[in-house]
C-alpha positions as CSV (number, residue, x, y, z in Angstrom):
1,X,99.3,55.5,-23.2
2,X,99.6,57.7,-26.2
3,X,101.2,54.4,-28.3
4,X,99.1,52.0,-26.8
5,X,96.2,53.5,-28.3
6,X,98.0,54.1,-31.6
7,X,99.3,50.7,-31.9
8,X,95.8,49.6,-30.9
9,X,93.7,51.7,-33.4
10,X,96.2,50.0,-36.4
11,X,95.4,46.4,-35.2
12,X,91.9,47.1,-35.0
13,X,91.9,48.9,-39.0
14,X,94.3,46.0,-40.3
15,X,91.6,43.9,-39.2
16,X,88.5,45.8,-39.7
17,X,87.9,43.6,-42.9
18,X,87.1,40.4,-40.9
19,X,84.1,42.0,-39.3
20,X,81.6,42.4,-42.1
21,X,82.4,38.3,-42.9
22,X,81.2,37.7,-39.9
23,X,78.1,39.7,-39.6
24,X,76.8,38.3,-42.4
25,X,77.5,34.7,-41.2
26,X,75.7,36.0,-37.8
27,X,73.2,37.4,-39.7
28,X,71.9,33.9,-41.0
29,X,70.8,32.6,-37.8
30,X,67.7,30.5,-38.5
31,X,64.4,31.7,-37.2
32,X,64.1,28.4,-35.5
33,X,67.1,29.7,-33.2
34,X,65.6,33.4,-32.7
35,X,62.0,31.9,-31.6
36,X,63.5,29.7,-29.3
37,X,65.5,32.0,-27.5
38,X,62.3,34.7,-27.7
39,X,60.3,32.1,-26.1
40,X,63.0,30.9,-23.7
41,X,62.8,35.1,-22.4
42,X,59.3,34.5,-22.4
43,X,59.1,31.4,-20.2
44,X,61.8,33.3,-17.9
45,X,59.8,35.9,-17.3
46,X,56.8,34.2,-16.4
47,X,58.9,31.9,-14.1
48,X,60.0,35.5,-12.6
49,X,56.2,36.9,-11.9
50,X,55.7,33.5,-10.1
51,X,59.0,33.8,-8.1
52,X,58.3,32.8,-3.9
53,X,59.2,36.4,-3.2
54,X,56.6,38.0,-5.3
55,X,53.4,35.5,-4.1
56,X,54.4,36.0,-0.5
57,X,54.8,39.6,-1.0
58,X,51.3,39.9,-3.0
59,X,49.3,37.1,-0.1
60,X,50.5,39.5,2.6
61,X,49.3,42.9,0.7
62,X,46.1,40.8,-0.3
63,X,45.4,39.9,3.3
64,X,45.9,43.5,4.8
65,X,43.4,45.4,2.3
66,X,40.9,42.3,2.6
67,X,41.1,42.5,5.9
68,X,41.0,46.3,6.3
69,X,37.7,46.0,3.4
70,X,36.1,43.9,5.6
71,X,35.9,46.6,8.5
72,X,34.3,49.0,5.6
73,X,36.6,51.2,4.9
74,X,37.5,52.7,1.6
75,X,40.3,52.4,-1.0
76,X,41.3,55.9,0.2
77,X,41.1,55.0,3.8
78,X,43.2,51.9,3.0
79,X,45.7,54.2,1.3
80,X,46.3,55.9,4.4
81,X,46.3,53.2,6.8
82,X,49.0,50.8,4.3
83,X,50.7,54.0,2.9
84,X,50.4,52.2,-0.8
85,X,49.5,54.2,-3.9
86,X,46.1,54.1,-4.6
87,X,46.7,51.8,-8.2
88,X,47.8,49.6,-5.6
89,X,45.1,49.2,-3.7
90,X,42.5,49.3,-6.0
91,X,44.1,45.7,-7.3
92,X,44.3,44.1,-4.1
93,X,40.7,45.6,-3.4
94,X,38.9,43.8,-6.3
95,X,39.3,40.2,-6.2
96,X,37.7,38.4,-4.1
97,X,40.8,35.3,-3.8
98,X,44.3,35.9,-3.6
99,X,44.4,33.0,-6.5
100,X,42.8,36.0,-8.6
101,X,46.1,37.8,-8.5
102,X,48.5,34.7,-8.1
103,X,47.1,33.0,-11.2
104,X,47.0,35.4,-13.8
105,X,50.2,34.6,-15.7
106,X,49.8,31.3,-15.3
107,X,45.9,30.7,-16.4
108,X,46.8,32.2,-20.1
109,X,45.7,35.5,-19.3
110,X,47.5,37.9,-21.7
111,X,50.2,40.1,-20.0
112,X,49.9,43.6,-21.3
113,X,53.1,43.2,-23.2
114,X,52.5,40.0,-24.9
115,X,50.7,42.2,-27.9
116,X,53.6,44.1,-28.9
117,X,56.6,41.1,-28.2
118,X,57.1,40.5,-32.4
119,X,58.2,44.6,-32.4
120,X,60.7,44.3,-29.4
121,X,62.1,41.3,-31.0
122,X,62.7,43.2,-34.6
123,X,63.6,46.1,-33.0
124,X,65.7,43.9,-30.8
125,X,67.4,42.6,-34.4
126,X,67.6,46.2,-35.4
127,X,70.6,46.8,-33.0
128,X,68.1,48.6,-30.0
129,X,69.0,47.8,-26.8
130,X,68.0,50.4,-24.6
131,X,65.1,49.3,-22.8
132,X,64.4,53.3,-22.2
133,X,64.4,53.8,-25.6
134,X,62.4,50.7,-27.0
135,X,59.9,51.5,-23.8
136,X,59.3,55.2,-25.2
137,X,58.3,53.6,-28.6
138,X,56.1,50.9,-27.2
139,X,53.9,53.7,-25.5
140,X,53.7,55.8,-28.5
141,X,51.9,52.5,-29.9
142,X,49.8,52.3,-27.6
143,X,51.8,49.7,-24.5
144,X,50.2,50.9,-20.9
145,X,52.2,48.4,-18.9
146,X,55.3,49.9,-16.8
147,X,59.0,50.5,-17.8
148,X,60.4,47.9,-15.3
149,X,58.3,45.4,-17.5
150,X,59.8,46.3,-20.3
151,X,63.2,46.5,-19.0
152,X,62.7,43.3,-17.1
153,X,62.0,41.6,-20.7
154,X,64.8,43.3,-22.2
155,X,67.3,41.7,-20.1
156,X,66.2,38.6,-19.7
157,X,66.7,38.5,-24.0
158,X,70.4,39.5,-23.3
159,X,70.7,36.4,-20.5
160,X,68.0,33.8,-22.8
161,X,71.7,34.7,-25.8
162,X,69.5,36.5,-28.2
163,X,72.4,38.8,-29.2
164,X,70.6,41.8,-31.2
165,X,72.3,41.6,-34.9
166,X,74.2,45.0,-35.9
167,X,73.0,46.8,-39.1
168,X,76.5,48.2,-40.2
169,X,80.7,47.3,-38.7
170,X,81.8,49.6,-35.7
171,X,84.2,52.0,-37.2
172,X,87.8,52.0,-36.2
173,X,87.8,54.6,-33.9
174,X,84.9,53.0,-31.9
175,X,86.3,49.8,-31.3
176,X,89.4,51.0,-30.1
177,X,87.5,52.9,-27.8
178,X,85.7,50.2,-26.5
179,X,89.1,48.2,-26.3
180,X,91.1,51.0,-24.0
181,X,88.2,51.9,-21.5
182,X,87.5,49.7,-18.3
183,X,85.0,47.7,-18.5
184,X,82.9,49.2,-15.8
185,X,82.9,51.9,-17.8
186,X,80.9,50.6,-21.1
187,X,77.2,50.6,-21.3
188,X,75.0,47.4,-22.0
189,X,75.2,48.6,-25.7
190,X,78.7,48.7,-26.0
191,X,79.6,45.5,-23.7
192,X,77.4,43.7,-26.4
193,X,79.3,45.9,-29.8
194,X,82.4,44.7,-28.3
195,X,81.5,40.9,-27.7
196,X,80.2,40.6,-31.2
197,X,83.4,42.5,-32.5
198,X,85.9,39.6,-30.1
199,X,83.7,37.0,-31.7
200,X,84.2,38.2,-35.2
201,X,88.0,38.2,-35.2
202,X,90.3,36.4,-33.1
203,X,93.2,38.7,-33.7
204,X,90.9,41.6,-32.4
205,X,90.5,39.0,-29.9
206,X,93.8,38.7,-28.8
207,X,94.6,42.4,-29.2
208,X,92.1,43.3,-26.8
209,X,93.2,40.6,-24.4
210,X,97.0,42.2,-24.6
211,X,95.6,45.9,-24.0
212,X,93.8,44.9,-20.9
213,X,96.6,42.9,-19.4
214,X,98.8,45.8,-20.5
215,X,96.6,48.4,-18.6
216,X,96.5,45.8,-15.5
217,X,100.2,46.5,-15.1
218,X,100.5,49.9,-15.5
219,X,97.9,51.1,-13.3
220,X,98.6,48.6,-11.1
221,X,101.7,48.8,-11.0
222,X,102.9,45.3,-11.7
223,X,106.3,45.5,-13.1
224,X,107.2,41.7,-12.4
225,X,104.8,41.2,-15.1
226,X,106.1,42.8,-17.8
227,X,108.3,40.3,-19.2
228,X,105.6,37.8,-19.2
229,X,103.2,39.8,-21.2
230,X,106.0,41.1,-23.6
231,X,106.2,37.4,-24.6
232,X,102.8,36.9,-24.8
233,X,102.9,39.7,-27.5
234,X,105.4,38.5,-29.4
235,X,103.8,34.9,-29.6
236,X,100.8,36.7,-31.1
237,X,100.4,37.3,-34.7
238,X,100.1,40.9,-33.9
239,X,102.7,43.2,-36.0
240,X,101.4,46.4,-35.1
241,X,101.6,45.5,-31.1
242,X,104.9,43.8,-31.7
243,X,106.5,47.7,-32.2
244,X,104.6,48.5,-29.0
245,X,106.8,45.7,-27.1
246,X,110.0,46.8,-29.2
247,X,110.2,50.5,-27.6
248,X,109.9,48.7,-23.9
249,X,112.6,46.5,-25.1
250,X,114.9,49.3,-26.2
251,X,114.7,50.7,-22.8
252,X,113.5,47.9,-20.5
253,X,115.2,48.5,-17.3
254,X,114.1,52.0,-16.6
255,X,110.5,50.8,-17.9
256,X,110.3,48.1,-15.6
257,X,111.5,50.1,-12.6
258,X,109.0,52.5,-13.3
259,X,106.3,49.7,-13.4
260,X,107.8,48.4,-10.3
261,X,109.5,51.0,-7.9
262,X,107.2,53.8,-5.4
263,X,109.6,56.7,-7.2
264,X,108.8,59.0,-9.4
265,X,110.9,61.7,-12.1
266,X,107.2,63.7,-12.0
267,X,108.7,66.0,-9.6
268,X,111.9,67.0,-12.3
269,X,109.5,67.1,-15.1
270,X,107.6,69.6,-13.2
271,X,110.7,71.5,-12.6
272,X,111.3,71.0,-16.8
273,X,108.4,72.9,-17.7
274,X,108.5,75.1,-15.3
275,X,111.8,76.8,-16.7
276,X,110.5,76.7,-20.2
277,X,107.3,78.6,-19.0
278,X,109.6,81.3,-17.5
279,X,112.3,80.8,-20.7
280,X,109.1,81.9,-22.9
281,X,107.7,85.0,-21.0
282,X,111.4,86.0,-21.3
283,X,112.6,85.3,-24.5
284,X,113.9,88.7,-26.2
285,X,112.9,90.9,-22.8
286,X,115.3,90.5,-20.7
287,X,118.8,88.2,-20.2
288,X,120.3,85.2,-17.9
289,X,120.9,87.6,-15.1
290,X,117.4,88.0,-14.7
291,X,116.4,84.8,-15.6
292,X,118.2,83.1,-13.1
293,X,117.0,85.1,-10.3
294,X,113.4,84.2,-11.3
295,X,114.1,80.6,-11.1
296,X,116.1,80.8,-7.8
297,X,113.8,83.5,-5.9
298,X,110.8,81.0,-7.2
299,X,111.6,78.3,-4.5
């Protein structure tokens, strides 16, 4: 694993160069293109607010506190009886039509984060993609509306393909991070850092595609694999992974069994470093005799 991730940090600094090219070319989208993707989120929101589940959701709430008004009681009292928060209630107890609540996004009524849209989608440019982050800044200007809102509009920029543009190249290290771990493991952030890295360099590209199938087969233990994706390797312009497939080659039988077959030398190499530990607390105390009994009487 140790040379995997060698081998893989040169490829990615061989190519590191290729990145900045390409973030400048990204970095020329036309305005047109970012508006239409801003308003595409837009519209996609709105279409989400109107979603079946949400009206039949809010026409039976809006039916129960009407219904519960119109015997007299109180927004307290109706707290109690529904077991809804008392924000809740109070908007279902207002209106006097269910359209009231229905019809608000759609009859041009402003949305309480429609005034501060233009600073999500710089700050959106800027690289920030933590909708925990960008929500915390939003309510030190002044935003009352809810963190699901925000995070709600926040992905639907990342589905509507308004990458955010990146001020400065992932170093090295980073992008061979990125490369090694699962992908279950990387955040939004970095899911996006790598797809923008894979777009800007199709050697990076391939590299990352040759670490991952390589990982697939050791952990997984598919040794009838190997010599597939050692000529993969080779057919790549890849000179950095091509010493990587050179040391399986110089061995390959015992590598491929170990890929393949349930056993195991872990066992010896326990045994291995046991003896040196006792070799060490030893050394210039005592002589074989001893030694030996310690290792025999150990079992």
């Amino acid at each position: 694993m140790a040379q995997s991730r060698r081998h893989c940090r040169e490829t990615v600094a061989a190519h590191h160069y290729c990145l900045r090219s390409a973030l400048e070319a990204q970095s020329r989208t036309t305005p047109a293109d970012g508006q239409e993707r801003w308003e595409l989120a837009g519209e996609m929101l709105a279409a989400r607010q109107a979603s079946p589940l949400l009206v039949e959701r809010t026409t039976r709430r809006f039916a129960q506190v009407a219904a519960l008004k119109a015997e007299g009681l109180s927004i307290a009292a109706i707290c109690r009886e529904l077991g809804l928060a008392r924000n809740t209630v109070r908007r279902f107890y207002r209106p006097t039509e269910v359209d009231e609540l229905l019809g608000a996004p759609r009859a041009g009524r402003p949305r309480l984060l429609d005034g501060f849209t233009d600073y999500l989608h710089v700050r959106w440019g800027d690289g920030q993609t933590s909708a925990a982050v960008l929500y915390e800044e939003l309510r030190a200007m002044g935003y009352r509306g809810s963190y699901t809102t925000v995070r709600s509009y926040v992905r639907l920029l990342r589905h509507a393909g308004a990458a955010p543009l990146r001020g400065s190249v992932p170093k090295v290290r980073q992008i061979t991070s990125w490369m090694l771990r699962h992908p279950d493991d990387l955040t939004d952030e970095d899911r996006i850092g790598l797809k923008q890295v894979l777009a800007g360099c199709r050697h990076l590209k391939a590299t990352a595609a040759d670490v991952t199938a390589s990982a697939q087969i050791l952990t997984e233990r598919r040794g009838e694999n190997l010599n597939a994706w050692m000529a993969a390797v080779r057919a790549d312009d890849l000179p950095h992974l091509h010493l990587f497939v050179r040391g399986f080659e110089a061995d390959h039988d015992a590598v491929r069994n170990g890929l393949t077959l349930p056993y195991t030398s872990g066992a010896v190499e326990g045994h291995v470093n046991r003896i040196k530990m006792l070799k060490r607390q030893m050394y210039g105390r005592a002589g074989f005799d001893l030694l030996r009994k310690r290792i025999l009487l150990g079992y």
